[in-house]
C-alpha positions in Angstrom: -129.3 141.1 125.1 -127.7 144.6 123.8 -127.1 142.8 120.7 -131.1 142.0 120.3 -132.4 144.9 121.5 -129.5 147.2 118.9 -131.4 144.5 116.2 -134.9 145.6 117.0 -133.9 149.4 117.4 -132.2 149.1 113.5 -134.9 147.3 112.7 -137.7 149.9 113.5 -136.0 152.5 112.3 -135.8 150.9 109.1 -139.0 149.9 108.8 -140.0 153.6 109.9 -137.8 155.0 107.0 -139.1 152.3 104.7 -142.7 153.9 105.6 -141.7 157.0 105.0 -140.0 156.5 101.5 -143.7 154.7 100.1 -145.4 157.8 102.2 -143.2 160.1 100.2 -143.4 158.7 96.9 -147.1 157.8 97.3 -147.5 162.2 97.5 -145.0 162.7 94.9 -147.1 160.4 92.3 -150.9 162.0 93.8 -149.2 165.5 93.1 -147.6 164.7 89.5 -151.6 163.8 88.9 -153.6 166.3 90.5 -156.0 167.3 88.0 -156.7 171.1 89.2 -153.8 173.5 90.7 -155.9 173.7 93.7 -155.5 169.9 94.5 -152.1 170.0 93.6 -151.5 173.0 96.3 -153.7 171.1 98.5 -150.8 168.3 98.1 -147.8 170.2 98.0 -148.9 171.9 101.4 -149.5 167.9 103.0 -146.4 166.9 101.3 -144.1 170.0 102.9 -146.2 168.6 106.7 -144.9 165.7 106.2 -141.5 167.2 105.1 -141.6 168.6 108.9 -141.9 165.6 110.3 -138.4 163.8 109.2 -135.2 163.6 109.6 -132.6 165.8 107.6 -131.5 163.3 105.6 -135.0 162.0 104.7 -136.0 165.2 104.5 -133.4 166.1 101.6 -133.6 162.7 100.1 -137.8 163.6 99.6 -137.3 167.2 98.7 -134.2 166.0 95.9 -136.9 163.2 94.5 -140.1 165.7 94.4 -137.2 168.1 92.6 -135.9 165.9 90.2 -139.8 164.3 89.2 -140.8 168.1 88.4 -137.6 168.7 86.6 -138.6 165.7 84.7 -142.4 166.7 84.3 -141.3 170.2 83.4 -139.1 169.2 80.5 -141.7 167.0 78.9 -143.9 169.9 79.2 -141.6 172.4 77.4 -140.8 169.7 74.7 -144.5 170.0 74.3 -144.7 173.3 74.2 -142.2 173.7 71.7 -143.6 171.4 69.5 -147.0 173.4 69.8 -145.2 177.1 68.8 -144.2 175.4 66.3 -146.8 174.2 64.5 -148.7 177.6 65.2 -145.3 178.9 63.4 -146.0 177.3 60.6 -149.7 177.6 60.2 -149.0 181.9 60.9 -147.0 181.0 58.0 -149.0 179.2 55.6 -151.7 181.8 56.5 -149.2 185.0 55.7 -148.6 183.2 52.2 -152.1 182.1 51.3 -153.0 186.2 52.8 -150.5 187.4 50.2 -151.6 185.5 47.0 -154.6 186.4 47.5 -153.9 190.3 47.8 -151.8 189.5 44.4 -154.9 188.0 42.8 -157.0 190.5 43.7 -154.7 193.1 43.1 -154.1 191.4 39.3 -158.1 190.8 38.6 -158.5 194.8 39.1 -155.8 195.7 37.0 -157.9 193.4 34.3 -161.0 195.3 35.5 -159.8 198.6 34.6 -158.5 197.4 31.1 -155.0 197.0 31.5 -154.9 193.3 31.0 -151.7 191.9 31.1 -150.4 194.2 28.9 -151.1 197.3 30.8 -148.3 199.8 31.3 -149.1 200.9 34.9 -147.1 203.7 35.9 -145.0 203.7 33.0 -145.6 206.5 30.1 -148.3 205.5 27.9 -151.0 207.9 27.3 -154.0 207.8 29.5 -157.4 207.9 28.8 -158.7 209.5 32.1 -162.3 210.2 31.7 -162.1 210.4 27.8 -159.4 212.8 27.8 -156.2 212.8 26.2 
C-alpha cells in the first residue's frame, strides 16, 4: 500500500514538472516571437509569475533555458548587425571615392576653363597673364 501510494505521489509530481517544462518552454518560444517590446514585456512579466510559482530547481532549470535562448537570439542578432555595418562600410566607402573623383574632375575641367589645359604650369613660375598684364 506505501509502495502504491509512493508510485502515485512520483507520479504526480512528475507529471506536474512535466506540465511545467511545456508551460515554460511554451512562454519562452511566445517571447522569442513577440512582435512589439510591449508584448514581449507583457510576457517576460507572466513568464517571471510563473517563475514564482516553482520549485528552485525548476525555477533555475527555466531561468538557465530562457538565458541560454536569448544568448542564442542575441548572437544571431549581432552577426546581423555586423554584417549590416559592414556593408554601410563599404557603401561610405564607395561614396567617399566616387565624392573624390568627382572633386578631381571638376577641379581638372576648371583648370581647362581657365586655359591651362593639361599643360598648365599652376603654381609653378611661368609668366602670368592676369587681366592682360605682364
Amino acid at each position: 500500500m506505501k509502495t502504491l501510494k509512493l508510485s502515485a505521489a512520483l507520479l504526480l509530481l512528475g507529471t506536474l514538472t512535466l506540465g511545467v517544462a511545456a508551460t515554460t518552454d511554451e512562454q519562452i518560444a511566445a517571447i522569442q516571437t513577440a512582435e512589439t517590446p510591449e508584448q514581449r514585456v507583457a510576457l517576460v512579466n507572466e513568464f517571471k509569475a510563473t517563475l514564482s510559482t516553482l520549485s528552485a530547481q525548476d525555477r533555475a532549470t527555466a531561468i538557465d533555458q530562457l538565458r541560454s535562448t536569448m544568448q542564442a537570439e542575441g548572437a544571431q542578432a549581432q552577426t546581423q548587425t555586423r554584417a549590416q555595418e559592414r556593408s554601410r562600410i563599404g557603401q561610405m566607402t564607395e561614396e567617399g571615392n566616387m565624392q573624390r573623383n568627382q572633386n578631381m574632375n571638376q577641379n581638372q575641367a576648371g583648370s581647362q576653363a581657365m586655359g591651362g589645359g593639361s599643360n598648365s604650369n599652376i603654381g609653378g613660375n611661368a609668366p602670368h597673364n592676369f587681366m592682360g598684364k605682364k
